[in-house]
Structures are given as structure tokens and as C-alpha cells.
C-alpha positions as semicolon CSV with decimal commas, in nm:
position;residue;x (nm);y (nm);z (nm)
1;X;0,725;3,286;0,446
2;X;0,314;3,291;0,471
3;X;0,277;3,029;0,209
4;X;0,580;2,849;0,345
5;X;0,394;2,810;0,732
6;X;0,061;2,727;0,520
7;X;0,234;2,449;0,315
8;X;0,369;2,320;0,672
9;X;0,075;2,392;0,884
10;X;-0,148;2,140;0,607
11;X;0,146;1,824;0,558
12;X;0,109;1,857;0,966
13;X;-0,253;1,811;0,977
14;X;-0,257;1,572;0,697
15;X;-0,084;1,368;0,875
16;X;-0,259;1,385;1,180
17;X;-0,542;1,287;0,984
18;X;-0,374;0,968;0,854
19;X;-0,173;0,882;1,162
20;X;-0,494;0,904;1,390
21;X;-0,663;0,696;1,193
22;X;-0,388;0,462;1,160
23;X;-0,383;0,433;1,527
24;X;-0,804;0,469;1,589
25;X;-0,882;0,126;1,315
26;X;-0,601;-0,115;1,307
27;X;-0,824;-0,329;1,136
28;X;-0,861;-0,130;0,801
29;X;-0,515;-0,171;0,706
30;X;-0,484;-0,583;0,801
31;X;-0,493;-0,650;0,406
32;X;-0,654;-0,913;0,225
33;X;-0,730;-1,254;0,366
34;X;-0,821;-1,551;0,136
35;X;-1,182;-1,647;0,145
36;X;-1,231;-1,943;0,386
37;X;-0,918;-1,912;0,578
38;X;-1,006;-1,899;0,969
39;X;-0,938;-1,577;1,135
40;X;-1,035;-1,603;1,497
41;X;-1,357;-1,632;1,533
42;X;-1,513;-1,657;1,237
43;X;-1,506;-1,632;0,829
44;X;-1,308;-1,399;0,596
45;X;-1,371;-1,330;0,245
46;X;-1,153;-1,085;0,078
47;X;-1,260;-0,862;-0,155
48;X;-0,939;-0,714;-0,372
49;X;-0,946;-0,545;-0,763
50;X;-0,768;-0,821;-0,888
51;X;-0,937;-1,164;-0,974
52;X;-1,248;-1,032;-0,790
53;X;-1,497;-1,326;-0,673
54;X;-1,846;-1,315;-0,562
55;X;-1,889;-1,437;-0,211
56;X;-2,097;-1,693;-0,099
57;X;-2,455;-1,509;0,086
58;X;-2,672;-1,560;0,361
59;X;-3,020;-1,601;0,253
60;X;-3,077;-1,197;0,414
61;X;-3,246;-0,944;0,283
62;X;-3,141;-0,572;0,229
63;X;-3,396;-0,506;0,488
64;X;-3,280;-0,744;0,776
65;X;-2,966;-0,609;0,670
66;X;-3,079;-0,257;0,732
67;X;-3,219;-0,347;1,022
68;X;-2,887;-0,515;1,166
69;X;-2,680;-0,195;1,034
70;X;-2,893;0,066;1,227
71;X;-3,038;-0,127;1,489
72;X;-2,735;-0,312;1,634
73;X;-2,592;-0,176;1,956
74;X;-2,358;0,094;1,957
75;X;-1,989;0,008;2,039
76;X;-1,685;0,216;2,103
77;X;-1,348;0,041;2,269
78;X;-1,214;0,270;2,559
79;X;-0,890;0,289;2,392
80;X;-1,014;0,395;2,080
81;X;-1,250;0,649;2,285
82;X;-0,990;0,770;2,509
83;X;-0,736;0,830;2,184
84;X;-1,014;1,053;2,048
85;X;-1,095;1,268;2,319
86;X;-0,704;1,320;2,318
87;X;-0,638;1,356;1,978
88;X;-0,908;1,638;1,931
89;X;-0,861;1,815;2,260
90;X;-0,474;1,855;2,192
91;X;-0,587;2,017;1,890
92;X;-0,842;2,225;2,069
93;X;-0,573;2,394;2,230
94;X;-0,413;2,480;1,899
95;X;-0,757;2,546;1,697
96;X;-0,678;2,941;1,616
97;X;-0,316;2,889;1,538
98;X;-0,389;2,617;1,284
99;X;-0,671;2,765;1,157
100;X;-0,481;3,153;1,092
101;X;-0,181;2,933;0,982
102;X;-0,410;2,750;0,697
103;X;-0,608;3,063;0,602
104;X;-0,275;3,287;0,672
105;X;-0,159;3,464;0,264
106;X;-0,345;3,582;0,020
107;X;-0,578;3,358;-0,189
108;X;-0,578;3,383;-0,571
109;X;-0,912;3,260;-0,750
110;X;-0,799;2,982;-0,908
111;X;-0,736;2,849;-0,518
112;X;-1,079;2,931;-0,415
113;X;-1,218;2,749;-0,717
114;X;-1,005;2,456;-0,658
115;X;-1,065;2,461;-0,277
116;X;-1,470;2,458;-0,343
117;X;-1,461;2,176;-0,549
118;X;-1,265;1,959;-0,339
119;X;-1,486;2,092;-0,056
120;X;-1,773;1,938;-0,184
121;X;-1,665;1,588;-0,278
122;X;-1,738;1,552;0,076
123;X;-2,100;1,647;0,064
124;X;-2,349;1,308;0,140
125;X;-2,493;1,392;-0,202
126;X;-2,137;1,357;-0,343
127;X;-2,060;1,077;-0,186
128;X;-2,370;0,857;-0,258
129;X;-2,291;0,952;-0,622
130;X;-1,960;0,811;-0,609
131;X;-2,131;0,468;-0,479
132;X;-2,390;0,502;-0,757
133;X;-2,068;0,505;-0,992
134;X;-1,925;0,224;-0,772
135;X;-2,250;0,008;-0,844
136;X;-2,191;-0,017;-1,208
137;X;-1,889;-0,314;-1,122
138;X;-1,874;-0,392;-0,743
139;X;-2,239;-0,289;-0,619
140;X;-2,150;-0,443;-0,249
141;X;-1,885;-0,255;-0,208
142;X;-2,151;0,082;-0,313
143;X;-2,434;-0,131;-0,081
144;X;-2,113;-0,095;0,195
145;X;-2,038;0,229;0,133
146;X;-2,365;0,420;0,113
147;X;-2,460;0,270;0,453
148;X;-2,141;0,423;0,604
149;X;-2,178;0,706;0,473
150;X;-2,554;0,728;0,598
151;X;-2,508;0,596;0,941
152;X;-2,193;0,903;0,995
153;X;-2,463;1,114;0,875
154;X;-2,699;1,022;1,140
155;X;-2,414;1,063;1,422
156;X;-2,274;1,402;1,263
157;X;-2,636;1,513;1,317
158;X;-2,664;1,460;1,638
159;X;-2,351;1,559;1,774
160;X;-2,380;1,862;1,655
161;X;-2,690;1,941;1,773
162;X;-2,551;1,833;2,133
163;X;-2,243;2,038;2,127
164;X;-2,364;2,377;1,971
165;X;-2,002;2,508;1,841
166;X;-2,047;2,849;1,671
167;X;-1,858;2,796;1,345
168;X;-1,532;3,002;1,259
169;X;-1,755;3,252;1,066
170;X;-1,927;3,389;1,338
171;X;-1,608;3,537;1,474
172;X;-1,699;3,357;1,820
173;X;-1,351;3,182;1,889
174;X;-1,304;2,842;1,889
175;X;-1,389;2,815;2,229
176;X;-1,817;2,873;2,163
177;X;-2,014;2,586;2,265
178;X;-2,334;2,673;2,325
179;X;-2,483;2,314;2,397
180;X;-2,788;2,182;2,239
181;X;-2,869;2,420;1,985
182;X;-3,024;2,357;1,579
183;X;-2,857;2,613;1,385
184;X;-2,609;2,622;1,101
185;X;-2,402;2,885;1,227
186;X;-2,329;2,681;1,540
187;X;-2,219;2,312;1,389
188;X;-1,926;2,309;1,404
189;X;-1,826;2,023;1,590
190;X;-1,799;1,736;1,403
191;X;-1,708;1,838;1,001
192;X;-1,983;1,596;0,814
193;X;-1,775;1,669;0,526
194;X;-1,513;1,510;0,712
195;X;-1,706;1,241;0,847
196;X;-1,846;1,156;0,504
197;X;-1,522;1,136;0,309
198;X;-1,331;0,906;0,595
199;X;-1,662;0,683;0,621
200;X;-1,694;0,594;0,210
201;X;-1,252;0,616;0,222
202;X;-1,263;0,361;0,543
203;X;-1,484;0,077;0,317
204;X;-1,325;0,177;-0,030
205;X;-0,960;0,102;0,198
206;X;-1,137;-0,223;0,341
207;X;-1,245;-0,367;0,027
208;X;-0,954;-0,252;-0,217
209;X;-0,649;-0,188;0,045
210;X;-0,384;-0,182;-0,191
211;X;-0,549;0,172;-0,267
212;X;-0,598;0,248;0,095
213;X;-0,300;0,568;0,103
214;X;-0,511;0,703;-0,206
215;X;-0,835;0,691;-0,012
216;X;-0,730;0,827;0,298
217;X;-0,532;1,095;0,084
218;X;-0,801;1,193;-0,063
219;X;-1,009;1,253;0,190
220;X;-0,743;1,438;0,475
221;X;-0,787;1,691;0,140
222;X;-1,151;1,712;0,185
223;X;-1,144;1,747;0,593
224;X;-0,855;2,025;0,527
225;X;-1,062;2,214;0,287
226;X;-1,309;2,215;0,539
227;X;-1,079;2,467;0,686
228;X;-0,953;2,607;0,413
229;X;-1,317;2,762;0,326
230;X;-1,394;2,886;0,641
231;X;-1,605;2,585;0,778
232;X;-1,527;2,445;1,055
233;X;-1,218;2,433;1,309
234;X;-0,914;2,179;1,267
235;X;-1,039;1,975;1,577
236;X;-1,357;1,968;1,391
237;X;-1,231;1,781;1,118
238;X;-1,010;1,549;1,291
239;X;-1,347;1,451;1,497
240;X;-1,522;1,424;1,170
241;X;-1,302;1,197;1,067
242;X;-1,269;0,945;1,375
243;X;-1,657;0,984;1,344
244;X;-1,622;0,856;1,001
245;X;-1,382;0,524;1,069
246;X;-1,586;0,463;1,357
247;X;-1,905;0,459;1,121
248;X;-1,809;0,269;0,870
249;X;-1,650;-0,018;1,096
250;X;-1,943;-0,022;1,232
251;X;-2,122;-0,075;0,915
252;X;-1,916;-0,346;0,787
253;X;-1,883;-0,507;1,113
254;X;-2,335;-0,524;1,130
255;X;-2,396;-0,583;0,775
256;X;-2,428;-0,961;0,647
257;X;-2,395;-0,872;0,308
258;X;-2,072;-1,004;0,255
259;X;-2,063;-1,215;0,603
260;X;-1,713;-0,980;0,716
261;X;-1,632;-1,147;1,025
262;X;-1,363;-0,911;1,237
């Protein structure tokens, strides 16, 4: 019955994971639009793993680039916004259920093993080396996908500095915000873990959507293991992840690497 309400408990979260997302970024899931077709207001050039072309540049340089990524001013539509706040305060109310629910059985060490692992795909260390792999054959998707997963870095950071939520391990309750506070026992709120995975899954899904369920599959596992190992709360990882989609539109949206006009 235990592993039956875990089993449950995780396809439910999963799939507030993908459905949130679905909802939060439209845009990632549009699919591929021949180059020079007119979109609105501007330029399209798909990028998609079959019959892969280089697009045309602007005569930029990675560091105007850099500077456009990290200097540009910070967006966030009020629906999107208002679907977050929503989204992780529902689960707020839910935290301890979901989290007992997840952790609820007994755990065998092959599970542990397994869950560390996937835990740490979504480290930033992890993650760049997955867009040092990337590099070898599409190095502007890997330019793309370092810089999101950077910039949700920066923004995990700071939130959790600002909010001060004592992690599950400190036997605190979910309910522990202490406000601005620099310690590792109280960052809870957002998961970088989370953040990380959705921000390299968001590009990956931009650039290769056809692969886009895989992604974002992949990396509801990480934000779930995030719970799994004691880390953070389920409203954690959820905010992680909205972090992360927000991120790495951002990203693509500032850089003029590949002139990606939304």
C-alpha cells in the first residue's frame, strides 16, 4: 500500500512538473519554423536534429552577447507570475503530505544509489558537462545552454538568500522562513537542482523539440529526487523549475547568437 501511495504521490507531481510548465512557456513547445519564414515581428531560424543548418550571424561577439544575456532587463508576464505564485502556494499547503508520501516505505540500497545519481545530474557542474558534450556537434545549442543554466544559477542564489527556508532536514516544518539568511541548512526555496535541469531541458526542448517529452522527463526525475533525498520541499522544486523555464527563455530570448526572434 506504502509503495503503491509513493508510486502515485510521484506520477502526480511529475505531472505537475510537466503540466506547469506546459502552461508557464507556451513558446517552448511551438515546434520548428523554417528559417526565413516571418513570424510576427521578426526572424525565425529553426534549429532541428535532422538536416541541421548553420544560421546566418550577426557580426556580435560572445562578449556583447554576454553582455545582452545578463544585462538586459528583467521580464516576467503577470500571467505567467500570477500562475506561479499559485502553482507553488497550492502546493505549500500540501508540502508535508507529499513529502511523507514520497519518502513514506522503506528504502533498499540499490534505491538510494540510484536516487543519488539522478540527484546529481542536476548539479551546475553536471550540467555544464553535458553542454561540454553538446559542443562536440551543435556548440550553439551548448553556448545556449550553459548561459541558461548560469543565469538560473544567479536567480536560485538569490532567492534563496531572500527567503531563508530551513530545509526538510532540520526538522523545522515546511512552514520555516526565516528571511534573508546565507546558510545551507536554510535554502530551501527554490531547488537549484531543479532550476538547473528545467533551464538546460527548456533550450535542449527549444532547439531539438521533437525530443522535448524526453527533456522535460528527464528532468521532473531530477526535481523529484530532490525530494526523494531529503533536499528540499515539493513546492521547492516546482519553483525551481518555473525558475528554470523562466531562465532559459530569457536567455534565448537576449542572446544574438542565433538571432531567435519570439
Amino acid at each position: 500500500m506504502r509503495r503503491a501511495s509513493f508510486l502515485i504521490t510521484t506520477i502526480l507531481l511529475l505531472g505537475c512538473c510537466l503540466g506547469f510548465l506546459v502552461l508557464m512557456s507556451p513558446r517552448v513547445f511551438a515546434g520548428a519554423v523554417l528559417a526565413e519564414h516571418e513570424l510576427g515581428d521578426g526572424v525565425v531560424f529553426a534549429i532541428s536534429s535532422y538536416g541541421y543548418r548553420e544560421p546566418e550571424r550577426d557580426c556580435v561577439g560572445i562578449v556583447t552577447d554576454l553582455h545582452n544575456i545578463y544585462t538586459s532587463p528583467i521580464q516576467v508576464k503577470e500571467s505567467d507570475l500570477c500562475l506561479v505564485i499559485m502553482g507553488t502556494g497550492t502546493m505549500l499547503l500540501v508540502d508535508q503530505d507529499v513529502y511523507d508520501r514520497i519518502n513514506a516505505g522503506p528504502r533498499s540500497p540499490e534505491a538510494g544509489r540510484i536516487s543519488a545519481v539522478v540527484t546529481e545530474l542536476g548539479n551546475s557542474l553536471s550540467a555544464l558537462a553535458i553542454c561540454g558534450l553538446i559542443s562536440i556537434k551543435d556548440p550553439d545549442t551548448a553556448y545556449l545552454g550553459a548561459n541558461a543554466v548560469a543565469y538560473s544559477g544567479i536567480a536560485c542564489l538569490t532567492l534563496k538568500a531572500a527567503f531563508g527556508r530551513a530545509r526538510p532536514w532540520t526538522d523545522e516544518g515546511p512552514y520555516s522562513f526565516t528571511g534573508p539568511r546565507i546558510s545551507d541548512d536554510y535554502n530551501s526555496m527554490p531547488s537549484g537542482h531543479s532550476a538547473t535541469a528545467f533551464a538546460l531541458a527548456t533550450v535542449l526542448a527549444k532547439q531539438y523539440p521533437e525530443y522535448k517529452y524526453v527533456f522535460y522527463a528527464c528532468a521532473s526525475l531530477i526535481a523529484v529526487s530532490r525530494v526523494y533525498v531529503h533536499a528540499h520541499w515539493p513546492s521547492d522544486v516546482l519553483a525551481g523549475a518555473a525558475l528554470g523555464v523562466w531562465s532559459a527563455n530569457h536567455v534565448m530570448k537576449s542572446s544574438r547568437i542565433l538571432e531567435i526572434r519570439w
